[in-house]
MIROMI-59117 format. One record per residue (C-alpha): residue in one letter; x, y, z. Coordinates in steps of 0.1 Angstrom, whole numbers, padded with zeros to 4 digits, always signed. Example, Ala and Ser with C-alpha at 12.3 -4.5 7.8 and 13.67 -1.06 7.14 Angstrom:
# residues 2
a+0123-0045+0078/s+0137-0011+0071/
***
This chain:
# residues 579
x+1019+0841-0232/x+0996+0868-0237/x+0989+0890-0273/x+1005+0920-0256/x+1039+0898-0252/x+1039+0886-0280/x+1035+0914-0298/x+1059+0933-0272/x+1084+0903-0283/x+1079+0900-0320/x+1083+0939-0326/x+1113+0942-0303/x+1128+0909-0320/x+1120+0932-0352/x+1135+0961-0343/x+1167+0947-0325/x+1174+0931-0360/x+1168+0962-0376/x+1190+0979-0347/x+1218+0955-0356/x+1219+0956-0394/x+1217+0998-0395/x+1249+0999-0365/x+1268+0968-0387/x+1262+0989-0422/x+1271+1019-0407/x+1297+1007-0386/x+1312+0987-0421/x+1310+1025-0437/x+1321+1042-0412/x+1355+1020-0411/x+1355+1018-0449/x+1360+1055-0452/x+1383+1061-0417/x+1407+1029-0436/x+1406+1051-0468/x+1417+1081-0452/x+1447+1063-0431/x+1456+1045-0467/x+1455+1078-0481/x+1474+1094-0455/x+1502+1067-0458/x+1503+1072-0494/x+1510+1106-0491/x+1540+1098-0469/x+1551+1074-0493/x+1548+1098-0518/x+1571+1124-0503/x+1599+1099-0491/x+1597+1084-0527/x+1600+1121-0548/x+1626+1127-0521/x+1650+1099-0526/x+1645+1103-0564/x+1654+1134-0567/x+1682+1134-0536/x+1695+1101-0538/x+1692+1069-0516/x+1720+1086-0490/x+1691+1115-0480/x+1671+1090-0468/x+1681+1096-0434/x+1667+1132-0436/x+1634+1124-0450/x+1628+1097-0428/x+1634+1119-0395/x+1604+1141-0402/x+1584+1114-0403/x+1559+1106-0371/x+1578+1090-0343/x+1553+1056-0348/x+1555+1054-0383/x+1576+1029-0399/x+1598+1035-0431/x+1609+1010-0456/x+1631+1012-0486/x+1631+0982-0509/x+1654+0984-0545/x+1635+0963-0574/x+1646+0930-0564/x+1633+0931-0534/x+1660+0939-0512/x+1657+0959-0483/x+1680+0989-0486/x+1668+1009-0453/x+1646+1005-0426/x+1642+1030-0399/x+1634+1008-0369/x+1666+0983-0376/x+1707+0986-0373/x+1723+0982-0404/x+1733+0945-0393/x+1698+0937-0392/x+1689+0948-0425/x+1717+0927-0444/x+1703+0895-0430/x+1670+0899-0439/x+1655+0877-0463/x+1641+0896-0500/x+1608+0910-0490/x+1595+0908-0531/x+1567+0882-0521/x+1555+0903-0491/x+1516+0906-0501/x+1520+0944-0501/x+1549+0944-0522/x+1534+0921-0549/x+1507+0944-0552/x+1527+0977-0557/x+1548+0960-0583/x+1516+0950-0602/x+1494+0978-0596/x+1519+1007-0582/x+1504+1004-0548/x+1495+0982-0521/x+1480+0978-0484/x+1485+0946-0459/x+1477+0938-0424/x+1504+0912-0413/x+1525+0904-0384/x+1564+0915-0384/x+1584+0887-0378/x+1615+0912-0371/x+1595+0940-0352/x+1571+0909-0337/x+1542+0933-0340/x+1515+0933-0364/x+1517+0964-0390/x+1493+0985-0415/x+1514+0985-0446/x+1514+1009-0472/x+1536+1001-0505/x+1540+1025-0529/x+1566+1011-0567/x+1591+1042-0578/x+1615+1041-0604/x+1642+1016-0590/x+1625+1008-0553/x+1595+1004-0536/x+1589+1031-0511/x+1566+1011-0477/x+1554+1035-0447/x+1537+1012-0418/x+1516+1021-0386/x+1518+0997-0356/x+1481+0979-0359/x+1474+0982-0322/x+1447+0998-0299/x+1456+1034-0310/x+1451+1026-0348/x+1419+1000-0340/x+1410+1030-0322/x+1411+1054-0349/x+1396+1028-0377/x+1364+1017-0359/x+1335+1040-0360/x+1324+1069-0345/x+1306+1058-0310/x+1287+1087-0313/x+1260+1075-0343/x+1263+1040-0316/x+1249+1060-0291/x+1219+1080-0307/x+1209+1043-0326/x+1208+1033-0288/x+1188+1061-0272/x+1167+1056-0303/x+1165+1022-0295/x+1151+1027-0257/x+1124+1053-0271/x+1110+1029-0298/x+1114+1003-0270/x+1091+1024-0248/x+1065+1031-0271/x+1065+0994-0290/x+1058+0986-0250/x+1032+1011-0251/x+1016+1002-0284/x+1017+0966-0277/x+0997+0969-0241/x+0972+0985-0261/x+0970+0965-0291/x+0973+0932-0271/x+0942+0946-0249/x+0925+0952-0286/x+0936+0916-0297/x+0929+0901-0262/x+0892+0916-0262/x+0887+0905-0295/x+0900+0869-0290/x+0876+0868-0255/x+0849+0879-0282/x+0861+0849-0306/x+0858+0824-0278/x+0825+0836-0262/x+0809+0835-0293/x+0827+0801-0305/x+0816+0785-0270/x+0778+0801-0271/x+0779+0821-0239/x+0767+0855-0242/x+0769+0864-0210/x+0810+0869-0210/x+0798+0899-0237/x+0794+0921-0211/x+0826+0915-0196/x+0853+0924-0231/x+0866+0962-0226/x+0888+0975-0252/x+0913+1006-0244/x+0905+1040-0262/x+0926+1035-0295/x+0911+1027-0328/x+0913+0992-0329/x+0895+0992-0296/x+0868+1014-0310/x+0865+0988-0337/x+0861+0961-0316/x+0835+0976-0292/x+0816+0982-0326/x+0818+0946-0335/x+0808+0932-0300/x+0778+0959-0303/x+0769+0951-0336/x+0770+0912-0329/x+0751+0919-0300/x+0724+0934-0319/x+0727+0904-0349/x+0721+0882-0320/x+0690+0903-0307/x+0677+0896-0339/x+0685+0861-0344/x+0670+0853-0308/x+0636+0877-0321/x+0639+0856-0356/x+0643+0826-0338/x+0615+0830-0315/x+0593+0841-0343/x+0604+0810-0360/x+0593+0788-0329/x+0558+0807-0331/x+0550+0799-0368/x+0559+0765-0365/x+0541+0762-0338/x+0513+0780-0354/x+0519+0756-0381/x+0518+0727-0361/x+0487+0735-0343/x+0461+0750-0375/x+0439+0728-0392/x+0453+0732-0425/x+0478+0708-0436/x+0508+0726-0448/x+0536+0715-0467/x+0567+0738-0477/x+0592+0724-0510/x+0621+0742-0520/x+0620+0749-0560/x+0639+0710-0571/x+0608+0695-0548/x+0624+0686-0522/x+0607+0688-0490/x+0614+0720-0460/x+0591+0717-0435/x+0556+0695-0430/x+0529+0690-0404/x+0513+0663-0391/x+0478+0677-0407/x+0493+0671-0441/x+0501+0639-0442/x+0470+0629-0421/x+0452+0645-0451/x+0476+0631-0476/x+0466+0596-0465/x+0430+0603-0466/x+0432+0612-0506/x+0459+0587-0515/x+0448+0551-0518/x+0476+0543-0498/x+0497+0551-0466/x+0527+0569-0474/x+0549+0593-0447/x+0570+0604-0477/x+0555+0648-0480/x+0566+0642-0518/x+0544+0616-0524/x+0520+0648-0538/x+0538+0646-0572/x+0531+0612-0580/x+0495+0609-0573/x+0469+0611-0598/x+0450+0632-0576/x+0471+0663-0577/x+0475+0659-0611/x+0459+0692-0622/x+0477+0709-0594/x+0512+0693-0609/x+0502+0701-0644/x+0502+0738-0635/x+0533+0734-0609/x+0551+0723-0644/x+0536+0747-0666/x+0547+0778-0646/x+0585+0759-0641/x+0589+0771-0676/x+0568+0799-0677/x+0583+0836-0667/x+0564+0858-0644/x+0567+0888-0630/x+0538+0889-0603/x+0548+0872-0570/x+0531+0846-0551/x+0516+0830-0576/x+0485+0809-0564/x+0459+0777-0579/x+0432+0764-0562/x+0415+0729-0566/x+0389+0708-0553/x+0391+0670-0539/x+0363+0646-0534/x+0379+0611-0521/x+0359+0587-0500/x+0331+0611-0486/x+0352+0638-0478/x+0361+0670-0497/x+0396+0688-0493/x+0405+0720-0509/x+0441+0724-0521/x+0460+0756-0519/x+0494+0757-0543/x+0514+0788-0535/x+0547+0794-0558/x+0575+0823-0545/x+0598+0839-0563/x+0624+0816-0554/x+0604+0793-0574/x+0597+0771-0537/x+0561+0768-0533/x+0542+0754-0505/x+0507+0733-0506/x+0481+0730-0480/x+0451+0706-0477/x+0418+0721-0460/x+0393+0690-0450/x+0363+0711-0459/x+0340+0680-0457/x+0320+0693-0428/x+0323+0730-0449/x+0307+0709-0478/x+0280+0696-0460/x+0271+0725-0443/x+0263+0740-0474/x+0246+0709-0486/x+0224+0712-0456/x+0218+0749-0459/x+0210+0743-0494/x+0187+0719-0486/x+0170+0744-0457/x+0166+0769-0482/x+0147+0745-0504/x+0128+0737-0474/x+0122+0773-0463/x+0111+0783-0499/x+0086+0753-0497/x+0071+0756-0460/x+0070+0796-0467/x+0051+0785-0501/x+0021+0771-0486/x+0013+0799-0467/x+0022+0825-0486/x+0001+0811-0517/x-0026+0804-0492/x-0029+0840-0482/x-0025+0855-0514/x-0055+0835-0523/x-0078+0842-0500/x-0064+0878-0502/x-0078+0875-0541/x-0109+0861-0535/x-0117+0887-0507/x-0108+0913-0534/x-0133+0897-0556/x-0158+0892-0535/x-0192+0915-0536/x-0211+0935-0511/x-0229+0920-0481/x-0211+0887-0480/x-0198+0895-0443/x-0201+0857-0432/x-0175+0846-0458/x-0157+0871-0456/x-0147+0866-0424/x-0138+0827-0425/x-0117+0843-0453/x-0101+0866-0426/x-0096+0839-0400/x-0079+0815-0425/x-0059+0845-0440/x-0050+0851-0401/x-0042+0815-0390/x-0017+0815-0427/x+0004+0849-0413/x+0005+0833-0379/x+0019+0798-0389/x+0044+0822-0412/x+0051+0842-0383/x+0064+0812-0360/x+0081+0798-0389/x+0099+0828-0397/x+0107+0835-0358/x+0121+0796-0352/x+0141+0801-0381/x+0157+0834-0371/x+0161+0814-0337/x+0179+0782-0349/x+0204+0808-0376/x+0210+0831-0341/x+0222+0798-0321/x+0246+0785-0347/x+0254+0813-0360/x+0258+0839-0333/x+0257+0819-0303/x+0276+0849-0281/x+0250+0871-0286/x+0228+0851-0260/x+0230+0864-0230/x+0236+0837-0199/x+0228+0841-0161/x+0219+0819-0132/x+0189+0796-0142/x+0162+0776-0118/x+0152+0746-0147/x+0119+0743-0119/x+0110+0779-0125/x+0115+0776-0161/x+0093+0748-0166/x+0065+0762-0143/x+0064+0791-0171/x+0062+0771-0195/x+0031+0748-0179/x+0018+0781-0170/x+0018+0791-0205/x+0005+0761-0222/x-0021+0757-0188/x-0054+0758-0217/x-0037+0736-0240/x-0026+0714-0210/x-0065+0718-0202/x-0083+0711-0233/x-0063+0676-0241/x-0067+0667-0209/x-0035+0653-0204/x-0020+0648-0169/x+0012+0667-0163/x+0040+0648-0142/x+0066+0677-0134/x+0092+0659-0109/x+0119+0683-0113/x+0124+0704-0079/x+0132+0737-0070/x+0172+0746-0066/x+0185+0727-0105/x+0205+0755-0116/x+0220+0761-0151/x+0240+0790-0163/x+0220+0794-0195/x+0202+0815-0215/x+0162+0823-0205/x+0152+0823-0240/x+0163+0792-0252/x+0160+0769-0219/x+0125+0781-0223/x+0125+0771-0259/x+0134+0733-0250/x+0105+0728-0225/x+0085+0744-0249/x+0090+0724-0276/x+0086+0695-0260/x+0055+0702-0243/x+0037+0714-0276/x+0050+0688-0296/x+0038+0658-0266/x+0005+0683-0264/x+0004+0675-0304/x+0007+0641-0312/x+0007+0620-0279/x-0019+0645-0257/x-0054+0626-0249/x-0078+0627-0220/x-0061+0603-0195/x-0026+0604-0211/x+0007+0613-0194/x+0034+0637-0198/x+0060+0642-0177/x+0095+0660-0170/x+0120+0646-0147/x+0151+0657-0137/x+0162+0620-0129/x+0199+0623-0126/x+0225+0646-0112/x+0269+0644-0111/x+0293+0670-0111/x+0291+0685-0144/x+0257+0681-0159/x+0217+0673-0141/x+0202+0648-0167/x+0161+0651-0173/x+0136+0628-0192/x+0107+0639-0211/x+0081+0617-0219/x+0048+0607-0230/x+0019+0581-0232/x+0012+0585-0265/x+0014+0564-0295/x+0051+0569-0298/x+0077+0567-0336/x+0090+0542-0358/x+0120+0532-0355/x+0134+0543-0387/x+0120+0578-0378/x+0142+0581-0343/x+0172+0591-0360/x+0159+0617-0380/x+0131+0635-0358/x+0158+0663-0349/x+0165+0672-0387/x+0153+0705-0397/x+0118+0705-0414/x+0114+0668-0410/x+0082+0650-0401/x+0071+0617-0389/x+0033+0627-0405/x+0038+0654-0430/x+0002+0657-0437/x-0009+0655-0399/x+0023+0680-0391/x+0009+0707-0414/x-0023+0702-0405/x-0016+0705-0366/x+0001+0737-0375/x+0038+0731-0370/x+0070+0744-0382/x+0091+0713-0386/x+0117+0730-0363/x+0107+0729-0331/x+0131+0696-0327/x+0162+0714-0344/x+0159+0738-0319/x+0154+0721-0290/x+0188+0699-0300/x+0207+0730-0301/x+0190+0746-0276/x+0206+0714-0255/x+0244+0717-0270/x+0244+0755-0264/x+0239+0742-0231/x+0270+0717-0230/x+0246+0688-0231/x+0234+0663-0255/x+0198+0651-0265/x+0185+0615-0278/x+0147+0603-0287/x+0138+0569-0280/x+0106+0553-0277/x+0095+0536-0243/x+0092+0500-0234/x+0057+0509-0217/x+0045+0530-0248/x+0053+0562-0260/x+0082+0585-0266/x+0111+0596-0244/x+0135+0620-0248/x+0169+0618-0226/x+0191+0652-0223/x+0212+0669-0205/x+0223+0700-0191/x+0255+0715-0180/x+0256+0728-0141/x+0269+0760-0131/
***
């Protein structure tokens, strides 16, 4: 059954009991009063037939009683009960009736002076209204027939009936009316219920509500859910976002609510976790029990009982486990739930180790130079008139000083630029045979005076998407640093592009020369490092030719490893990424 019957039903239900219990009351009133009047009307009669035979005598009844209504019965009684006349019987029939003291209406006139019954007549065998009234001697009883004439006059006025029933149809018609547009309200609103219970959205669209009130108040609370759910689904997607953010950063993150208990953890965490700890746990709250945190905890319990006013509330700290270093973040809120995060800042760490230690080497490889120069500066300065011979050896060496600190401060600005601000190269369409035959081209005097034979087997169309500069720089290097320490009349130096697949052409450079120690192979690409440190300075280099060419290689996608060769001499194998 729908809301609209129900309703229809349940008011109508309502009203039709209400109906009945106004029409019964009134009704009950309404016959109350008309049965007063009649009793009142009879009394009266009695009255009069009773003053009359008091003050006529009992013989004048006949008189009074034939100016009574033709309907009306009229009893005299005497005191013992009697009946002395009776205007509907013969004479006869009033001497064998039997003493009428016990008749209810009579019992109650002799006791109270008056007194009313509805009871059938055994003589007249028809059922009277009895009215008895006690007089000095006699009882004086007037009676009406109780037929359909007197139930007639007693019940109540149809009239109020009728209005109650017209009243009844109009409420009828607009409890029809109100109920077809509250059930549509209630129906709509029960649709809304059960979309919403069942998750499907989509039967939103399809709840109208009728133009009352209550419809307007349910359109507003399908709009307004509407818009709650917009912003759940925006919330929720925003949700999905951070956790995947979460999920995928390098930090390991780990959210507690303020009694510790973990909210939310990702895999970074406990992959860091387990790298501190001494052992492996997959419990998040493992944090408060290890003796590593414990300066974190000690401040995590410290501020439990502390009061603050300045929210997030932060402490930073420092790990060093097992070769690695991890920074730890402690965030509180001011729902007192806090979250920690691990960085592994090992690689951070040494980084600056090794930039610390390039700036002790820069300081010391820009010392020699620059104390060189300022010395031949000074003796210049002191030096007399005339002296041109010395003073320009002084000049020369002062020269050869600012140009070994030029090239060392140009490779260094070169190796900072490639790991530092490697987008700032710009890349195009390289031939590795031209760039090589500028490079021989270049070095064609130095090639020359070691008289060293050069063994380029590296043919035109290898192409790289590279940068000029530093594909320039590897050949370079290598070439100047074989021309350096392996170069001799008869020797060999060659570049080969042996090797070619689908991602990268591979190339061997090598020479005749005496070749490295072992224990030096591993090292030779370390920034400032020599084999011969005297020999190195002396030849004039920087100690970073090597560095460079390394990351000259990886800017390149490829990868570069020294090794010395079974026929004598040192190799280096490398490769570089195709277009």
């Amino acid at each position: 059954m729908k809301y609209r019957q129900k309703i229809f039903f349940y008011f109508l239900a309502v009203f039709i009991v209400f109906t009945a219990l106004i029409v019964y009351v009134q009704r009950q009133i309404e016959e109350e009063y008309k049965t007063d009047t009649l009793k009142m009307d009879l009394e009266d009669y009695s009255n009069v037939v009773g003053k009359f035979v008091e003050k006529y005598g009992m013989d004048s009844i006949h008189i009074v009683a034939g100016l009574l209504p033709e309907n009306m019965r009229l009893t005299i009684i005497d005191e013992d009960g009697k009946v002395v006349f009776d205007n509907t019987l013969t004479t006869e029939e009033e001497r064998v009736l039997e003493s009428h003291f016990y008749r209810p209406e009579i019992a109650v006139a002799g006791k109270d002076g008056i007194g009313t019954a509805v009871r059938y007549s055994d003589t007249k065998k028809t059922e009277y209204y009895y009215l008895a009234k006690a007089f000095d001697g006699f009882y004086s009883r007037v009676a009406l027939p109780y037929n359909i004439a007197l139930n007639s006059f007693l019940k109540a006025d149809n009239y109020f009936l009728y209005v109650i029933l017209f009243l009844f149809f109009v409420a009828l018609a607009s409890i029809l009316f109100i109920s077809d547009k509250l059930g549509k309200s209630i129906a709509g609103l029960n649709k809304f219920i059960n979309s919403v219970a069942e998750k499907n959205p989509s039967d939103l669209g399809n709840i109208k509500f009728p133009a009352t009130e209550i419809g307007e108040i349910g359109s507003k609370i399908v709009d307004v859910y509407k818009e709650v759910e917009r912003k759940n689904h925006e919330i929720e997607n925003e949700k999905d976002k951070l956790i995947q953010h979460l999920n995928n950063i390098d930090e390991g993150i780990a959210i507690f609510s303020s009694d510790r208990k973990c909210i939310y953890f990702n895999s970074h965490y406990m992959r860091h976790m387990n790298m501190i700890l001494d052992e492996a746990t997959f419990a998040p709250e493992s944090v408060f029990e290890a003796v590593e945190f414990s300066q974190m905890l000690e401040f995590l319990k410290k501020k439990d009982t502390e009061a603050f006013d300045n929210y997030p509330v932060r402490w930073y700290g420092k790990i060093s486990k097992g070769g690695n270093y991890f920074l730890v973040k402690l965030i509180i809120f001011y729902d007192r739930s806090f979250e920690i995060l691990l960085s592994n800042i090992t690689t951070d760490e040494e980084n600056r180790a090794i930039k610390h230690e390039m700036t002790g080497n820069i300081a010391h490889e820009l010392r020699t130079p620059v104390s060189t120069i300022s010395g031949y500066i000074e003796t210049l300065l002191q030096m007399g008139e005339g002296d041109e011979e010395r003073k320009r050896f002084y000049l020369q060496r002062t020269y050869s000083q600012v140009q070994r600190l030029s090239a060392l401060i140009k490779d260094i600005a070169l190796i900072t630029k490639i790991e530092e601000a490697s987008s700032m190269f710009d890349m195009e369409k390289l031939d590795v045979a031209s760039v090589v035959s500028d490079v021989l081209s270049d070095l064609d005097e130095k090639i020359k005076e070691s008289g060293a034979k050069i063994v380029a087997g590296i043919k035109p169309g290898v192409y790289v998407n590279g940068n000029y500069t530093l594909l320039y720089s590897i050949f370079r290097n290598l070439a100047e640093n074989a021309l350096v320490y392996a170069a001799a009349p008869g020797s060999e130096i060659g570049i080969v592009n042996y090797a070619t697949d689908e991602k990268f052409h591979y190339f061997r450079f090598y020479d005749s020369g005496p070749g490295v120690p072992e224990e030096h192979l591993s090292k030779m690409f370390d920034r400032f490092y020599r084999v011969d440190k005297g020999r190195s300075r002396k030849n004039g280099g920087t100690g970073l030719g090597l560095s460079i060419v390394k990351n000259a290689v990886k800017f390149h996608g490829g990868d570069i490893s020294a090794r010395n060769r079974a026929g004598g001499g040192l190799e280096f194998m490398f490769s570089l990424k195709k277009m």
